[in-house]
Steps between C-alpha positions, in 0.01 A plus 500: 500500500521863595245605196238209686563648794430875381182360258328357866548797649347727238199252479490519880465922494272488239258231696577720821362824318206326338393401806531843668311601222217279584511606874457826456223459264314247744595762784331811245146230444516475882533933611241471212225238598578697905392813361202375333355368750589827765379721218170264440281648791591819424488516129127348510366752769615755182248616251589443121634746341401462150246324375428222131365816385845737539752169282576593198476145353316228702656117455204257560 
């Protein structure tokens, strides 16, 4: 009974710190997506910096 008992509550920690896992990471896309869109006005009002021309390789 006592080895049920201690088998629940590992299951239950490791469920607990999965899903404080996933919090932060949903909290990290969120401070993310914020700062996009803060950084957006400001970040197209900037001239490029380098150009096609400047990459080394070029992906199409």
């Amino acid at each position: 009974m006592k080895s049920d008992i201690e088998v629940i509550k590992e299951g239950v920690t490791e469920i607990r710190n999965m899903l404080d896992e996933l919090m932060r990471q949903h909290e990290t896309i969120g401070m993310m997506k914020l700062s996009e869109r803060s950084l957006q006005e400001f970040l197209e009002a900037e001239p490029d910096i380098y150009t096609l021309d400047d990459a080394k390789v070029v992906y199409l």
